[in-house]
C-alpha positions as CSV (number, residue, x, y, z in Angstrom):
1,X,-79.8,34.4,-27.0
2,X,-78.6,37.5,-25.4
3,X,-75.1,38.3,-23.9
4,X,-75.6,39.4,-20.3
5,X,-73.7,41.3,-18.3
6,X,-72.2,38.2,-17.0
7,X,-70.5,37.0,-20.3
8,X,-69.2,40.0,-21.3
9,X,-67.5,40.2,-17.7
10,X,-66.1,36.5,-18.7
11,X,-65.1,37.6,-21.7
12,X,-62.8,40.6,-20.1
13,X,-61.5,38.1,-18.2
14,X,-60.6,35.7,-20.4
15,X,-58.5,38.3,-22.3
16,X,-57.0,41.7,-19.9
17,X,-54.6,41.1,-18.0
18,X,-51.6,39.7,-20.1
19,X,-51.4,42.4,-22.4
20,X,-51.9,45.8,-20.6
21,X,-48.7,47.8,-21.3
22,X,-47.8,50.6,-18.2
23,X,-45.8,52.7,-18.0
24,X,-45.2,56.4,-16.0
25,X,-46.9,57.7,-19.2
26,X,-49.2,54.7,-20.1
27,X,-52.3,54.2,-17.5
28,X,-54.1,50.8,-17.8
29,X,-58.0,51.1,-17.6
30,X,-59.8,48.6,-15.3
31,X,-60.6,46.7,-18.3
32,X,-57.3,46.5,-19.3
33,X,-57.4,49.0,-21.8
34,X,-54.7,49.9,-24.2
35,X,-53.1,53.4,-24.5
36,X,-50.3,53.9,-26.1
37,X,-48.6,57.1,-27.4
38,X,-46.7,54.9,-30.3
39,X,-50.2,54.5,-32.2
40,X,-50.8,53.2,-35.6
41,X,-50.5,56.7,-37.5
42,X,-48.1,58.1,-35.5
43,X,-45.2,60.0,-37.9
44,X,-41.9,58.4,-38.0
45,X,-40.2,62.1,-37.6
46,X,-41.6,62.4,-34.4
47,X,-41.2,58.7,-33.4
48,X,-37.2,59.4,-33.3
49,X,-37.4,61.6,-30.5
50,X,-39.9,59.6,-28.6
51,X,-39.1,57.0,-25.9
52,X,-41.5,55.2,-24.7
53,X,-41.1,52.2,-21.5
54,X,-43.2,49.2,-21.6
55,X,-42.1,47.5,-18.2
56,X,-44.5,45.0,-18.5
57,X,-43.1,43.4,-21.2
58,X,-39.9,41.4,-21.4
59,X,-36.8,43.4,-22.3
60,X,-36.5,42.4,-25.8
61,X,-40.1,43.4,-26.2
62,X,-40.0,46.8,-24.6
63,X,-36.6,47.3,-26.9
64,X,-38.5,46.4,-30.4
65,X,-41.7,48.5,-29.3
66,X,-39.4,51.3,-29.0
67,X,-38.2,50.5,-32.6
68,X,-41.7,50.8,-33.7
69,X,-41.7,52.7,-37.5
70,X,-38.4,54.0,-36.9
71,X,-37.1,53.5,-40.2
72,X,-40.6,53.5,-41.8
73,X,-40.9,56.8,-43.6
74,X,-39.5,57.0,-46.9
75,X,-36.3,59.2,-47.5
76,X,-37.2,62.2,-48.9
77,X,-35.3,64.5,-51.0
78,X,-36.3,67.9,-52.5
79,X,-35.9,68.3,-56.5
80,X,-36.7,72.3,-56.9
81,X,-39.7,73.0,-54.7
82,X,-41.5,69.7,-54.8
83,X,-40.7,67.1,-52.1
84,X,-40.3,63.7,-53.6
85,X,-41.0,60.5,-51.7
86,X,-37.8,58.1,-53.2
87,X,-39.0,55.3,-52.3
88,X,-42.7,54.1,-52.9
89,X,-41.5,50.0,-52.0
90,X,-42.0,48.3,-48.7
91,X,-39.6,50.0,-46.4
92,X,-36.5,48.9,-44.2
93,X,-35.8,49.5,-40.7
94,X,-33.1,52.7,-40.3
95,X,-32.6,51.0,-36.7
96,X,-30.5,47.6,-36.9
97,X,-32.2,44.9,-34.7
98,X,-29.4,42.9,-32.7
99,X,-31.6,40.7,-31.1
100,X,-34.2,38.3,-32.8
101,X,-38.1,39.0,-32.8
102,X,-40.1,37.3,-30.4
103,X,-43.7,35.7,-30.7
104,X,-44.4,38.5,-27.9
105,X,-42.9,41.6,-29.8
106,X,-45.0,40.9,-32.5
107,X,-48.1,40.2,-29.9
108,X,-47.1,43.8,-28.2
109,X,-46.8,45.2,-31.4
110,X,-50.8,44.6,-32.2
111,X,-51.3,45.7,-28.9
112,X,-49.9,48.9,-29.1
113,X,-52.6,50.0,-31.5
114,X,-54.9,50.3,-28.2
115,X,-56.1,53.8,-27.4
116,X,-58.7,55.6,-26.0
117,X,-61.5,56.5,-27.1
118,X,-61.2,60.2,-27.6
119,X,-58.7,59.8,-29.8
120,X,-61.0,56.5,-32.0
121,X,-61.1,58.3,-35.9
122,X,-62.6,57.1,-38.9
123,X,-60.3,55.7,-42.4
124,X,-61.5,55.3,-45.4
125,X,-60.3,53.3,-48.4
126,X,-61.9,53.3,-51.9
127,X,-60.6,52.1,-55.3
128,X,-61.9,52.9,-58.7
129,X,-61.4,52.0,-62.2
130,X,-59.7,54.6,-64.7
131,X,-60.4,54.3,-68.6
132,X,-60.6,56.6,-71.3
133,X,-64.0,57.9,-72.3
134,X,-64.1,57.6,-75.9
135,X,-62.7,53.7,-75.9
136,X,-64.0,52.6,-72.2
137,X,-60.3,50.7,-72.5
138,X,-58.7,50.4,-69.2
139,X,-56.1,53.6,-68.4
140,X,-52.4,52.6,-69.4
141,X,-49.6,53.5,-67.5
142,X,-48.3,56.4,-69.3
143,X,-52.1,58.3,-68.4
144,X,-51.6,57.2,-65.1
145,X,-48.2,58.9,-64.7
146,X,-49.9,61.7,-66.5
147,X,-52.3,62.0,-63.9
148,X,-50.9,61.5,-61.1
149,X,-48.4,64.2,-62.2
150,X,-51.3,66.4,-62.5
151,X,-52.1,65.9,-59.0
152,X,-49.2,66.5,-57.7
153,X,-48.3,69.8,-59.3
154,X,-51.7,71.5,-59.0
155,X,-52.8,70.4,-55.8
156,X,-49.6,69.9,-54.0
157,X,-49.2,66.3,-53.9
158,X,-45.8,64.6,-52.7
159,X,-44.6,62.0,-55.2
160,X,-43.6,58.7,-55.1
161,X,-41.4,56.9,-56.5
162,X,-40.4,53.7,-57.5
163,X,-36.8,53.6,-60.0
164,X,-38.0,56.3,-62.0
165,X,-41.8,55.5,-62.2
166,X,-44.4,57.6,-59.9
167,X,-46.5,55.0,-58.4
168,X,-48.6,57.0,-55.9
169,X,-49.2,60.4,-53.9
170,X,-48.9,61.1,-50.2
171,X,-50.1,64.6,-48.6
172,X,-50.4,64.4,-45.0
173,X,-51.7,61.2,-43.4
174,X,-53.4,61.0,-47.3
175,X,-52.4,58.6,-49.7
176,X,-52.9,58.0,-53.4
177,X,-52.0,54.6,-54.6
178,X,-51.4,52.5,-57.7
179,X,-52.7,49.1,-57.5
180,X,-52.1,46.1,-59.9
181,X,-54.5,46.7,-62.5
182,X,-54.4,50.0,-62.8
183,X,-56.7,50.7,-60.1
184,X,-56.9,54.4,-58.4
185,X,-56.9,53.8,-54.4
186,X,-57.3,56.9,-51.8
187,X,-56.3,56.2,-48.3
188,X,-57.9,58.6,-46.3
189,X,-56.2,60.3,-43.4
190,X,-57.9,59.1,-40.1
191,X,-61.3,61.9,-39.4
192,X,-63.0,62.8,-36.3
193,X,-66.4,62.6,-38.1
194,X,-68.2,61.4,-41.1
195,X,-68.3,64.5,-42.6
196,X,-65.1,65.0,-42.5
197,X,-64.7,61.7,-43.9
198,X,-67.3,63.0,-46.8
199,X,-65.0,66.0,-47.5
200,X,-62.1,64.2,-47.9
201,X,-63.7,62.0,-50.3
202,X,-65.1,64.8,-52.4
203,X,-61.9,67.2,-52.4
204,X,-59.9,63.7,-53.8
205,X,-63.1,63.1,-56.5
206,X,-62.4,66.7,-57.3
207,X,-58.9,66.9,-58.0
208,X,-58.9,63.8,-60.0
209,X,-61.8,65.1,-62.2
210,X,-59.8,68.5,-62.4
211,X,-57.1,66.6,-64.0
212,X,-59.3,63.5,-65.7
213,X,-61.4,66.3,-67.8
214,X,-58.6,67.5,-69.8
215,X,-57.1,64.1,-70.7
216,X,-60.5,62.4,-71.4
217,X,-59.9,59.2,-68.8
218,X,-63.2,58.8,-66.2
219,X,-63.7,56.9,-63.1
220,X,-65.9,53.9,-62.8
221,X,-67.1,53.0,-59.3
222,X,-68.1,49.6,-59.6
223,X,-67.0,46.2,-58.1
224,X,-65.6,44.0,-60.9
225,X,-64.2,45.2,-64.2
226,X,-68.2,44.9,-66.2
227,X,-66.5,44.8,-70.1
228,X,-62.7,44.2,-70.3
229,X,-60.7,40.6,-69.8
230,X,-57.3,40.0,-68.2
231,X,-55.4,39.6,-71.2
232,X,-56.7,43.8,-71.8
233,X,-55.6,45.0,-68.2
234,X,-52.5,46.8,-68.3
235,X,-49.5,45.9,-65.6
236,X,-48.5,48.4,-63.4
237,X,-44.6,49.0,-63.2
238,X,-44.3,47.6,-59.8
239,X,-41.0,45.5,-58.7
240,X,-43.4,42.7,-57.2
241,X,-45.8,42.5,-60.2
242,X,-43.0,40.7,-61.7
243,X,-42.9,38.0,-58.9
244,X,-46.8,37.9,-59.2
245,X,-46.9,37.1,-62.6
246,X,-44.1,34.6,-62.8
247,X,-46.1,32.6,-60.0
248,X,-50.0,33.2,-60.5
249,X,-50.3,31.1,-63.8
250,X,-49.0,27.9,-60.9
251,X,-52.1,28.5,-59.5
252,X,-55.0,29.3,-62.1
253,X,-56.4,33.0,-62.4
254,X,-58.8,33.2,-60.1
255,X,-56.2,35.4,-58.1
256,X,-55.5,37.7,-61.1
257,X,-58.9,38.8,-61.2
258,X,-58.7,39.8,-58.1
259,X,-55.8,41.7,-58.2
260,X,-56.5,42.8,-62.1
261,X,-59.8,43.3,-61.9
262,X,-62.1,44.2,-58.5
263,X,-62.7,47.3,-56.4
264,X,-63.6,47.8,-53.2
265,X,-64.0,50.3,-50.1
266,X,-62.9,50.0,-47.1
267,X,-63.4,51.2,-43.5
268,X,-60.6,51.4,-40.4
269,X,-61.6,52.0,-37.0
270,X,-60.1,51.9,-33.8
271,X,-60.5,49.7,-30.7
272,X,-59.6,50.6,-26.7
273,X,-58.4,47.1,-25.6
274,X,-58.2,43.9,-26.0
275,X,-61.9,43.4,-25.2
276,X,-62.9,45.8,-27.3
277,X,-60.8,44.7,-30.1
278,X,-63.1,41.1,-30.0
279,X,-66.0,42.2,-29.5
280,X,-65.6,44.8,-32.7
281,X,-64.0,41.8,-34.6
282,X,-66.9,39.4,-33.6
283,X,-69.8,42.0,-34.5
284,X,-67.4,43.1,-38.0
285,X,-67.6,39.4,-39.3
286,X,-70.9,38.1,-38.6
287,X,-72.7,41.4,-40.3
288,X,-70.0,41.6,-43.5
289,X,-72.9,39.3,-45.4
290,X,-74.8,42.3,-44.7
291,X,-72.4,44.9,-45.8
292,X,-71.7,42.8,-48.6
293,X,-75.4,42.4,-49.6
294,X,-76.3,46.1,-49.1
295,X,-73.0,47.3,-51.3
296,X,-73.1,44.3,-54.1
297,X,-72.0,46.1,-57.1
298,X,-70.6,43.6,-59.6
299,X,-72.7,41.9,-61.6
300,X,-70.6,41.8,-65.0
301,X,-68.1,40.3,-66.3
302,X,-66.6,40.7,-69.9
303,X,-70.0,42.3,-71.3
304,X,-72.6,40.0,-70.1
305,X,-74.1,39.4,-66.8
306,X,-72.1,36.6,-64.9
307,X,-74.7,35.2,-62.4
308,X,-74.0,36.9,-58.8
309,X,-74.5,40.7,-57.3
310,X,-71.0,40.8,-56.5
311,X,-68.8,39.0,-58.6
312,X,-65.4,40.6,-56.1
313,X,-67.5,38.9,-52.9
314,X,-67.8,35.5,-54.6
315,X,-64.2,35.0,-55.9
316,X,-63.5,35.8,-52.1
317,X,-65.4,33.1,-50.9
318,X,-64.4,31.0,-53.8
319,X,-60.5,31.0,-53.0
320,X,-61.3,31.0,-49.3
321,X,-62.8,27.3,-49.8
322,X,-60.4,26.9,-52.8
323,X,-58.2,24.7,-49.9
324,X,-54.4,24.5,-49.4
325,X,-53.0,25.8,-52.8
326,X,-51.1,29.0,-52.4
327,X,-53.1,31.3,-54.8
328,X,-53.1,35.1,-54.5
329,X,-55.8,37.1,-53.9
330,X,-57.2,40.9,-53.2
331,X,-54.1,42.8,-54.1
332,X,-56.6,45.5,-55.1
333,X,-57.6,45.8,-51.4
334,X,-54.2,47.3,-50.3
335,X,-52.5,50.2,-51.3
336,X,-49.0,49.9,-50.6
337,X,-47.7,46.4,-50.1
338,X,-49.5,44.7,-53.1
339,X,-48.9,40.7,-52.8
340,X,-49.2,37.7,-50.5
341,X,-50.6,34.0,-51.4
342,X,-54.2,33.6,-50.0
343,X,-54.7,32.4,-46.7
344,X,-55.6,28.5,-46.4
345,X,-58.3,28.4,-44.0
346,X,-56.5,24.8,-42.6
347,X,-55.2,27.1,-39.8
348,X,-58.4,29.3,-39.7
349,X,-61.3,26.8,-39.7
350,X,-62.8,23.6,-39.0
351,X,-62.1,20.3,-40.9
352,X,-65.0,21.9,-43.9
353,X,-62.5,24.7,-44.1
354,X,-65.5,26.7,-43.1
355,X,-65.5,29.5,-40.6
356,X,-63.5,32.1,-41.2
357,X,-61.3,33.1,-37.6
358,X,-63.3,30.9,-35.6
359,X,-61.3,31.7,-32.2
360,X,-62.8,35.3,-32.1
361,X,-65.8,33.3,-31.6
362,X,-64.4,31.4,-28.1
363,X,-61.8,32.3,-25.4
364,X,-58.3,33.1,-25.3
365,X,-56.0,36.1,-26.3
366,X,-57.1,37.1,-29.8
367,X,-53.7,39.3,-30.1
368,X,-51.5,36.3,-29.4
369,X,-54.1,33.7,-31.4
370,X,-53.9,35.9,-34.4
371,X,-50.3,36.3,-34.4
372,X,-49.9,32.6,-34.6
373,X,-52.4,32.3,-37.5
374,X,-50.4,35.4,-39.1
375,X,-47.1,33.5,-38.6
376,X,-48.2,30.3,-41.4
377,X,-50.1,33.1,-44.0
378,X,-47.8,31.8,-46.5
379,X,-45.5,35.1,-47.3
380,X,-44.8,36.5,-51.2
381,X,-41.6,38.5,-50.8
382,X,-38.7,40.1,-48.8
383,X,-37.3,43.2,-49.5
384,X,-33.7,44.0,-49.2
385,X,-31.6,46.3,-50.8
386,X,-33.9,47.6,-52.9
387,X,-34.9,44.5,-54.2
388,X,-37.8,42.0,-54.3
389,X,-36.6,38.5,-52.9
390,X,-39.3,36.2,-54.0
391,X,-39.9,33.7,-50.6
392,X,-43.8,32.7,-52.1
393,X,-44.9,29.8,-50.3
394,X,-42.7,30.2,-47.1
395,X,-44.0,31.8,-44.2
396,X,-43.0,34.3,-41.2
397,X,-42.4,31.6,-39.0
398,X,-39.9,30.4,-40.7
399,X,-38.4,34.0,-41.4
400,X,-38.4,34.3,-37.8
401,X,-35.9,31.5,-37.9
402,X,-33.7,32.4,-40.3
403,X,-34.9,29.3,-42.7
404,X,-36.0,31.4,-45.5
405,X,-33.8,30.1,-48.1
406,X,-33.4,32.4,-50.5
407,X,-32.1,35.0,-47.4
408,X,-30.5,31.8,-45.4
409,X,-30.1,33.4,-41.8
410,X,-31.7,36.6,-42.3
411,X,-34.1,37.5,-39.6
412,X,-37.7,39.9,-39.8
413,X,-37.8,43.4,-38.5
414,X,-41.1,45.1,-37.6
415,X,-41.2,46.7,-41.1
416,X,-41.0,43.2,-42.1
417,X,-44.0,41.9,-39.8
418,X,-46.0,45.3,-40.5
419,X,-45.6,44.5,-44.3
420,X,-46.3,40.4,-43.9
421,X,-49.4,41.4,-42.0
422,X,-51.2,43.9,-44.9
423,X,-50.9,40.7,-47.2
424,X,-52.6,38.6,-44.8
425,X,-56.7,39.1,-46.4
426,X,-59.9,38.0,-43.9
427,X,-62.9,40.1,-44.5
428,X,-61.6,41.6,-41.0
429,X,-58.2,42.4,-41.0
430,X,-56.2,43.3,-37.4
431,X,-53.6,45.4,-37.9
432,X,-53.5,48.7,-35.1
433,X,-56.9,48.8,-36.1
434,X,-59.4,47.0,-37.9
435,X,-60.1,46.8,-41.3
436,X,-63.7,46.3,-42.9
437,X,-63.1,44.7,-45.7
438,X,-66.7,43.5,-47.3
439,X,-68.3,45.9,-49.6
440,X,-67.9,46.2,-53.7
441,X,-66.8,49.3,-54.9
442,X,-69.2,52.0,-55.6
443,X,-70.3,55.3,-57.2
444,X,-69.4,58.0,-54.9
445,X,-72.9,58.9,-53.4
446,X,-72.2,55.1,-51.5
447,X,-68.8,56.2,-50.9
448,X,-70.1,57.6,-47.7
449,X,-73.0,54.9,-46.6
450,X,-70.1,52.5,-45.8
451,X,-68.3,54.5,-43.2
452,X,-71.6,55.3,-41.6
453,X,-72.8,51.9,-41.4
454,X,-70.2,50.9,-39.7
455,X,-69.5,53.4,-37.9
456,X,-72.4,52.6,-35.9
457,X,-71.8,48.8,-35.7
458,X,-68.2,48.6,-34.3
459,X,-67.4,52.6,-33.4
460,X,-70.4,54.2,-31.9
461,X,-69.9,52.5,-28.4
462,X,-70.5,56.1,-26.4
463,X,-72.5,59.1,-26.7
464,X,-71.7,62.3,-26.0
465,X,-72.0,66.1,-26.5
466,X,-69.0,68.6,-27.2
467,X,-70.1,70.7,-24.2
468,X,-70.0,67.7,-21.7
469,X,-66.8,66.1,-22.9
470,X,-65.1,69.1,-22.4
471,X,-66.2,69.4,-18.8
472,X,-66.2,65.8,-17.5
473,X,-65.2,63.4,-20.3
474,X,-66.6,61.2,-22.2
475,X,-69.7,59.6,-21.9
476,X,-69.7,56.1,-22.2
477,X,-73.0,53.9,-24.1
478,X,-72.8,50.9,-25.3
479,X,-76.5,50.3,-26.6
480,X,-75.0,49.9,-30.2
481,X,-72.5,47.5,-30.3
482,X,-74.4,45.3,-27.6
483,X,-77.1,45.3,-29.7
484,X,-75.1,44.2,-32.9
485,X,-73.8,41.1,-30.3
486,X,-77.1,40.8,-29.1
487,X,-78.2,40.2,-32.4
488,X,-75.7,37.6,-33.6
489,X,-75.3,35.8,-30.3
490,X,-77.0,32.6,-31.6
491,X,-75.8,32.5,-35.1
492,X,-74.4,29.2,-35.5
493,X,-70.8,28.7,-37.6
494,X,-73.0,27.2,-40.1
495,X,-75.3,29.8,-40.7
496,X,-72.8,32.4,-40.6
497,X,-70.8,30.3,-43.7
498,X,-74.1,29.9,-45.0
499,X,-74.7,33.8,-45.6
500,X,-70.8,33.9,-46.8
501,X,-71.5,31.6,-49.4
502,X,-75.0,32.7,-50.6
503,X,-75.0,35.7,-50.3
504,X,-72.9,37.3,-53.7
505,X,-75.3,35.6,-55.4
506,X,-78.7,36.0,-53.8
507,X,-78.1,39.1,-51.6
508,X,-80.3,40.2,-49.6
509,X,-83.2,37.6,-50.7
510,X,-80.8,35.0,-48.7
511,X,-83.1,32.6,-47.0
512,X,-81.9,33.0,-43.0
513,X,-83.9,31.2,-40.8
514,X,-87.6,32.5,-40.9
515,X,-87.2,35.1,-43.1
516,X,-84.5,36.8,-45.7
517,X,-81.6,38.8,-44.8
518,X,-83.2,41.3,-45.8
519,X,-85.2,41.2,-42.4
520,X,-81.7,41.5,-40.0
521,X,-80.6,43.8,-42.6
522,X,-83.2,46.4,-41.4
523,X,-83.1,45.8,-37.7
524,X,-79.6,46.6,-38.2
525,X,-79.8,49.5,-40.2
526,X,-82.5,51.0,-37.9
527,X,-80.1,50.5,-35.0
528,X,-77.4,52.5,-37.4
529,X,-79.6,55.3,-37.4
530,X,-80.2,55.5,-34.1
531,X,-76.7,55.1,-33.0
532,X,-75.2,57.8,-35.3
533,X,-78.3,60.4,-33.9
534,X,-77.1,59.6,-30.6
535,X,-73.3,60.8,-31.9
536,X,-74.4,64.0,-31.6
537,X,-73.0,65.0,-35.4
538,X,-75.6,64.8,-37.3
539,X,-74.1,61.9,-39.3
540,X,-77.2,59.5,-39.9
541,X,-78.0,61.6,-43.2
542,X,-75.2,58.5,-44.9
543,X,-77.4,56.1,-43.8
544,X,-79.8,56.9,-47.0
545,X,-78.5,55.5,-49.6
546,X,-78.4,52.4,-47.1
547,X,-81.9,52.7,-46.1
548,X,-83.4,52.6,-49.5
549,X,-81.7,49.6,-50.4
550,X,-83.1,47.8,-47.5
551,X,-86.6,49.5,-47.9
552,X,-86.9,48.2,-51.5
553,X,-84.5,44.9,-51.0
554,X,-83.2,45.8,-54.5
555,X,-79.2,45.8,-54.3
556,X,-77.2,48.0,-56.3
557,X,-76.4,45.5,-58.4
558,X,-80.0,44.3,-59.3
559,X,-80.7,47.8,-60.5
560,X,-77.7,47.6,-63.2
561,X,-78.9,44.3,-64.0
562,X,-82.6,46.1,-64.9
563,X,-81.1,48.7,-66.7
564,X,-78.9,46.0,-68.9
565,X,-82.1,43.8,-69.6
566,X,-84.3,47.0,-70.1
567,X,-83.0,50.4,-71.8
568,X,-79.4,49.9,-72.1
569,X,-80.4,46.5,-74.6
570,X,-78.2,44.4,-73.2
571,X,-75.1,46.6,-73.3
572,X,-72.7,47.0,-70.3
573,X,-71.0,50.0,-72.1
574,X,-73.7,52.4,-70.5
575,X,-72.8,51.1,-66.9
576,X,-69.3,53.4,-67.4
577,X,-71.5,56.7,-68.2
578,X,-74.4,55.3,-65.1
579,X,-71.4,54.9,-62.5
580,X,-68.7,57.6,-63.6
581,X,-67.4,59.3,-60.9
């Protein structure tokens, strides 16, 4: 079944109108879409002297959305010549609210992530696992410290902070993060292009090495921890770790190993509007099987094989259907804002607690509809004063009533809402922009692939050359991403649960309909290519490592299993040497 001209003309109707924001300085596209000059990456410094109207919205709303990340940047002091970020926790608004959020601030505020198209970039996230070379035990804290020390002196790094302890690095819009087992995150800044995105990654890859070599600690790009157990993962020195592990062992440890011990890589993109937004979101979790299947890298646990390609994608799936116990999950997937109880699907599926987000697969206002599922994730913590306030098991809607009781009449800034919302863990997160959330961590020639896949599935939406957008604009062509919807028009809820479930195990030998996955998998690869050719940057060169994956049907994964059962004698020890960064 294709999606004709006709539905996606519903579809903008179901959705435009309610959210545009206008202004003198904001103009609202005839679809409705989005622009606003408060967007998601915006610097606080410059956010102080900005005004922005949003007559549109009610009062209160317009007030809060010029609040936006006000108070967001850390305070900064300088010790000598190095700038040191203070503090590296959640942060608190600088601007006292006096009047009480509103459904519709917090609505506005994931519409204000809207812009145009021009101005769409490309983030990356990727994790990896330190450990010293001579031992293959996980890095403790103290070479941590050490090395992201290093970093900072040598390549001019900003430090931060938390007490006394360095939990991460920030240069630019650049990030370096400490996540709960130890694992080494970089945010990338958001990039015009994928090679820009490829740069990044390799100038990070480099300065970590420079530092790595001399202290004998390696990188492991890999999706599950392939040789150590919990009980050998060191705890980072992180305020809210303490509040984890005082309430994870209520719930079993399925959601320690996925704080402790996964890896993954992430992509961000943009959207224009509202429309765009759903359409993006609708393509982004249909085809995360596929992602999932093309990047499955975790096929170990504690020494032996354990049964699936990606052991990270499975205990994903596994909690997701685990039903309505509060049990952590992917605190490895963030960088900043580490905790949050999983998110019972009673609010996000059908009675089967199947089908992840169905209402981006019918009508209404996604913005609005995802704000209300936000509003019962059950919440971890508050932060006040410098402190963690443990509030597990309550959730935002009740913040937004002042019934939290351990805070009894405190109310939720935008901080607050910002922070609630990175805990909140779908395989497509909305935030400003969308997260992809699907693929196993990976050696660093696969570092780029992701970005480039997806680029093409939810970005590429227009063509153009440099000479002609400087003349005349942009281009608009929207061959990719209607092919992508084209594609999964017809997927039932059923199947697509189906390839959520089977896939970490199987891969791309999943039986779907007439043939394997492997099957859509090229179709929609081949489309990749073409889309990234029609980009004009000579991007589709990513694709390869993609390509041969799908040309063979062999995952990642399967190859390591090969090695274990062949030369490596059923060792996973040379898996750290095979996959070092």
């Amino acid at each position: 079944m294709l999606i004709s001209q006709g539905h996606t003309m519903a579809l903008r109707s179901q959705v435009g109108p309610s959210y545009c924001i206008r202004s003198k300085n904001i103009k609202c596209m005839v679809d409705c879409s989005f622009v606003s000059n408060i967007g998601n990456r915006m610097d606080a410094s410059k956010m102080k002297d900005t005004r922005v109207n949003f007559p549109s919205l009610p009062l209160k709303a317009t007030r809060t959305m010029q609040r936006l990340h006000l108070g967001s940047s850390s305070v900064q002091y300088k010790r000598g010549h190095r700038v040191i970020v203070a503090a590296g926790p959640p942060t608190e608004d600088a601007v006292i609210d006096t009047e009480p959020l509103t459904k519709e601030n917090l609505v506005a505020y994931l519409a204000s992530g809207c812009k145009t198209k021009e101005k769409w970039r490309i983030g990356t996230e990727h994790e990896k696992f330190g450990f010293e070379i001579k031992t293959l035990r996980p890095m403790k804290y103290e070479q941590i410290a050490d090395l992201l020390n290093g970093i900072a002196e040598r390549f001019d790094w900003e430090k931060i902070l938390e007490g006394d302890n360095i939990i991460g690095l920030k240069q630019g819009k650049q990030s370096v993060s400490l996540e709960p087992g130890g694992q080494f995150e970089l945010s990338g800044a958001p990039l015009e292009t994928l090679h820009q995105t490829c740069a990044e990654v390799n100038s990070h890859l480099y300065q970590v090495k420079a530092v790595t070599e001399e202290m004998g600690i390696g990188f492991l790009g890999i999706g599950f921890q392939p040789k150590w157990g919990l009980k050998d993962i060191p705890i980072m020195p992180k305020g809210r770790y303490e509040i984890m592990r005082n309430y994870m062992p209520k719930v079993g440890s399925l959601g320690l190993d996925m704080m402790f011990r996964t890896c993954t890589v992430q992509v961000n993109l943009d959207f224009s509007s509202e429309v765009d937004m759903i359409r993006k979101f609708r393509a982004g979790l249909a085809l995360q099987p596929i992602a999932t299947a093309l990047f499955a890298n975790s096929p170990f646990t504690e020494g032996k094989p354990n049964g699936y390609l990606s052991m990270r994608s499975f205990l994903y799936v596994s909690l997701v259907k685990s039903g309505p116990i509060p049990i952590t999950i992917a605190l490895a997937c963030f960088p900043l804002f580490l905790t949050t109880p999983l998110v019972f699907l009673n609010s996000l599926t059908n009675d089967s607690n199947d089908n992840p987000l169905p209402f981006f697969f019918s009508s209404g206002h996604r913005f609005e509809q995802y704000v209300d599922y936000a509003l019962d994730v059950p919440m971890y913590f508050v932060y006040r004063n410098k402190k963690y306030i443990d509030c597990s098991g309550l959730s935002f809607r009740d913040f937004m009533s002042g019934k939290l009781s351990p805070i009894p009449g405190e109310l939720p800034t935008l901080n607050d809402w910002e922070n609630h919302l990175t805990t909140i863990f779908p395989e497509v997160r909305l935030k400003r922009y969308l997260e992809m959330r699907g693929a196993d961590g990976g050696p660093w020639r696969r570092l780029c692939a992701l970005p480039a896949f997806w680029v093409f599935c939810l970005f590429d939406l227009y063509s153009y050359n440099q000479h002609i957008f400087h003349s005349v604009g942009i281009l608009y062509d929207e061959v990719s991403l209607q092919s992508v919807l084209d594609i999964i028009a017809d997927w039932t809820p059923e199947e697509r649960q189906m390839l959520r479930n089977k896939v970490p195990k199987s891969g791309l030998k999943t039986p779907f309909r007439d043939g394997l996955l492997r099957h859509v998998a090229e179709e929609v690869v081949k489309l990749a290519k073409d889309g990234l050719e029609r980009r004009g940057f000579r991007e589709s060169g990513f694709l390869n490592e993609v390509a041969e994956v799908v040309r063979t049907g062999v995952t990642p994964a399967e190859k390591l299993l090969e090695m274990y059962h062949g030369k490596w004698g059923q060792s996973v020890d040379p898996v750290f040497e095979e996959l070092l960064y």
